[in-house]
N, C-alpha and C positions, 0 to 999 in steps of 0.2 A: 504493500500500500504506500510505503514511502514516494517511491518513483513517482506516484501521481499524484501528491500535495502540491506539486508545484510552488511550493514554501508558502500556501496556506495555515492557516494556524491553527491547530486544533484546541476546541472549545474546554474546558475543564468546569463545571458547576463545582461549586462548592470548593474554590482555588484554595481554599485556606482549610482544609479539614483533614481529617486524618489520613482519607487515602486523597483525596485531593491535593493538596500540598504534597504528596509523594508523585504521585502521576506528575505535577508539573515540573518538579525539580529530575525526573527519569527524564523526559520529554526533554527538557532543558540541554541536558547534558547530553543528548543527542542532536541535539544540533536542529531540534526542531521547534519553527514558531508556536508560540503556547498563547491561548488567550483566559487568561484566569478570571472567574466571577465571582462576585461578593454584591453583598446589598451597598456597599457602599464603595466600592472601588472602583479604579479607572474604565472597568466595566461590569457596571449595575447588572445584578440580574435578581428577581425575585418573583418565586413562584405565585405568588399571590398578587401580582401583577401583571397580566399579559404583555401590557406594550413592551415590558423589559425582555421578550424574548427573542423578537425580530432582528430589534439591533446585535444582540447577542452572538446570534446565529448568520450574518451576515457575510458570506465568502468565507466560513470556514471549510477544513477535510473532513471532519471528523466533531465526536461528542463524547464525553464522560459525562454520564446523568447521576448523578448523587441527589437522591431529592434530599429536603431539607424543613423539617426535624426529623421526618423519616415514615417509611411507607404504610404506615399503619396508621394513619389518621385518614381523618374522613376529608375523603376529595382525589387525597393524593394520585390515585390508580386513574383517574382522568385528567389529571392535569398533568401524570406523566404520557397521557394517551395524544391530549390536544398539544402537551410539545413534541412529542416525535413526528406527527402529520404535518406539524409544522416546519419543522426540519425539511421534510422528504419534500414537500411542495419547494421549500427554500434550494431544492439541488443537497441537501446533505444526510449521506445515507448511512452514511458507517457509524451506528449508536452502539454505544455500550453503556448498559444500567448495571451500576450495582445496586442488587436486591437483597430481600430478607430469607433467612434460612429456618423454615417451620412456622411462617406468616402466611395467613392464604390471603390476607389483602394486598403483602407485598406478590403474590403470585398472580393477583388479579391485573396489577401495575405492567408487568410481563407480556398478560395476554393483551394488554393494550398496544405495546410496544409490537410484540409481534405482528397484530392489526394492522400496524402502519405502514407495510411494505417495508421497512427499515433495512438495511443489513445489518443484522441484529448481533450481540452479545450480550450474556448475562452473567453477571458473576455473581451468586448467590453465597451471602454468610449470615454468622448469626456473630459472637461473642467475640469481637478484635480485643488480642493480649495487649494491643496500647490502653484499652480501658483503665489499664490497670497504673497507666503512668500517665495522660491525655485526657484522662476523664475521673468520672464521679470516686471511682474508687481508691486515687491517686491522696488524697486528704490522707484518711483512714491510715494506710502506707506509709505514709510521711510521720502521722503522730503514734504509730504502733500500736493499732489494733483498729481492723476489718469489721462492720458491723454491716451481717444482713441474713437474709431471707431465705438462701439460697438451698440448704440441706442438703444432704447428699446425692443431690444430682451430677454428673458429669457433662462436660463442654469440652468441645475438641476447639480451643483456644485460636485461631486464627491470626496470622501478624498481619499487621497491616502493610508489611513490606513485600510478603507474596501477595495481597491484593493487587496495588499497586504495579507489582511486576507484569501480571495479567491483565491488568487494564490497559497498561502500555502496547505488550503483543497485542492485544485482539484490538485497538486504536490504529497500531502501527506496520503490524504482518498478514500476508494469509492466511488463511486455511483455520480462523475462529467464529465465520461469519454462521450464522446458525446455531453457535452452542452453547449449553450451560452449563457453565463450570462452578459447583457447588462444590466451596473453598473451606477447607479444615486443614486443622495443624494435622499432627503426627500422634497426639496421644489425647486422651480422654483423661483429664481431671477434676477435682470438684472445686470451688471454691476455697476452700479449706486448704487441701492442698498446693492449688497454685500461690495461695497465699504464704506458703511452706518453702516455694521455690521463691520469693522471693526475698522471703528473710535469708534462705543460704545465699542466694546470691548477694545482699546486702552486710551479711554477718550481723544482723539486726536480729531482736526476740519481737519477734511483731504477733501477737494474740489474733484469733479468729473466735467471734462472738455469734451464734445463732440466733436470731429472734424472730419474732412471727411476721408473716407478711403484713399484718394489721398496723403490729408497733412501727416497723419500716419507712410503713406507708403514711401514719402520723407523725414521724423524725422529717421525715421527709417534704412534707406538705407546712411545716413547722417553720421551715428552712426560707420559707418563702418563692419558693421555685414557681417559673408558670405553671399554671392548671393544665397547659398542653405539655410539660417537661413531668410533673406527675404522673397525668393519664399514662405514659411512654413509660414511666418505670415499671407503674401498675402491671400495664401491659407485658413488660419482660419477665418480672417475678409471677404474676398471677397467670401466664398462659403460657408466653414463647418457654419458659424455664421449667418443665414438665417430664422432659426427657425422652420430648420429641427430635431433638437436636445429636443425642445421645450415642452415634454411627459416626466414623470416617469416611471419608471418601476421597477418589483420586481426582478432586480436579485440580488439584495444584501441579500434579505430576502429567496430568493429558494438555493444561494448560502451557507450562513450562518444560516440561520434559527433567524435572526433575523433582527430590522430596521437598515438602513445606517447614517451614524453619521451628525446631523446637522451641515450646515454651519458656525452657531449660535457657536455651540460646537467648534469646529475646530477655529474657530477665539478668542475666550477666552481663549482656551489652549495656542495657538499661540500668542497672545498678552503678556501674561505671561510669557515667554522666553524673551521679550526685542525685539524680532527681528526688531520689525516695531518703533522701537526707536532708531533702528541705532544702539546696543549694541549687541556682537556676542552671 
């Protein structure tokens, strides 16, 4: 697909997010034009705005769809529908969604995209191991000791740097148009334990606290967070986290042609930044 960008730039939603920021700084370094969105950057884009997507989508090759706060709220699976047709009318074919892993509203968002004639990819996850340095659970880590909901369920932890990598090839090469590559680490662990890998990797005593979804979900709502960043916890502890999720699969390895980075890995690198010591 390179050869026919003709140093068009391809589009990245959500330029600044976990696998976002990773997609453009890959892109980047190959030497290809990147055009990063944000609500408030040099280019605007916001899903709850139509007119921001035209400009958006303007003479680019390519699309990385990250909806934003995420495919489980009510709308999303149309508005990821009316921007791909959008796209396709626009001349731009080459889409790639990342979607949700054990969500059937993120699989509804899917069948929309498929709908659009698109040359489509999808990269489907559930649980990214940056959560645990990039997001909510990064606090907890820093002050030694994890409080949640979670119970002995197991998650095949995901990094966000094999997303990423994926989102690049099926943006960037052949032979990903049509597939879905439903992205996991290497091993199945619970909370509890991944929380174990990161105290060794840290040489920290960091505690793991069990509590009800109930208490969680009033610490939580406590906190001040939007009523749409609650419903989304709600939603991961009270459904997606069931142990529907609970299976590996290969498409990190049909994707790339190789294994997906242990959690193990991912937590040593991460420890060694400082992060989970409170140092930026």
């Amino acid at each position: 697909m390179t050869n026919s960008m003709e140093g068009r730039p391809i589009l990245v939603l959500g330029g600044s997010g976990k696998t976002g920021r990773r997609v453009v700084e890959r892109l980047k370094a190959r030497g290809i034009a990147v055009r990063a969105t944000s609500r408030s950057g040099d280019t605007p884009f916001d899903w709850t705005d139509r007119s921001s997507w035209a400009p958006a989508l303007a003479d680019v090759a390519a699309v990385y769809i990250a909806y934003y706060p995420d495919l489980v709220v009510p709308g999303a699976a149309e508005a990821v529908g009316e921007f791909a047709r959008l796209a396709v009318d626009n001349g731009v074919r080459r889409l790639v969604l990342l979607s949700g892993r054990g969500e059937e509203e993120a699989e509804e968002a899917e069948q929309k995209l498929i709908a659009s004639d698109a040359d489509w990819t999808i990269l489907r996850c559930s649980w990214f191991a940056q959560n645990f340095s990039e997001s909510f659970l990064a606090d907890g880590l820093i002050a030694g000791e994890v409080v949640l909901p979670a119970g002995r369920v197991t998650e095949p932890f995901v990094d966000a740097e094999d997303i990423a990598d994926a989102a690049v090839a099926a943006l960037t090469e052949d032979g990903h148009v049509g597939e879905l590559y439903e992205l996991t680490g290497p091993r199945l662990l619970t909370f509890r334990e991944a929380t174990a890998e990161v105290a060794k990797a840290t040489g920290r005593e960091i505690g793991y606290v069990e509590v009800s979804t109930e208490e969680y979900l009033a610490a939580v709502a406590q906190e001040g967070l939007p009523d749409e960043i609650v419903g989304l916890v709600a939603e991961l502890f009270t459904k997606v986290l069931d142990g529907r999720n609970s299976h590996l699969t290969d498409g990190v390895e049909r994707a790339l042609g190789r294994p997906p980075r242990d959690f193990a890995d991912y937590a040593q690198a991460t420890a060694a930044t400082g992060i989970w010591e409170g140092r930026p």
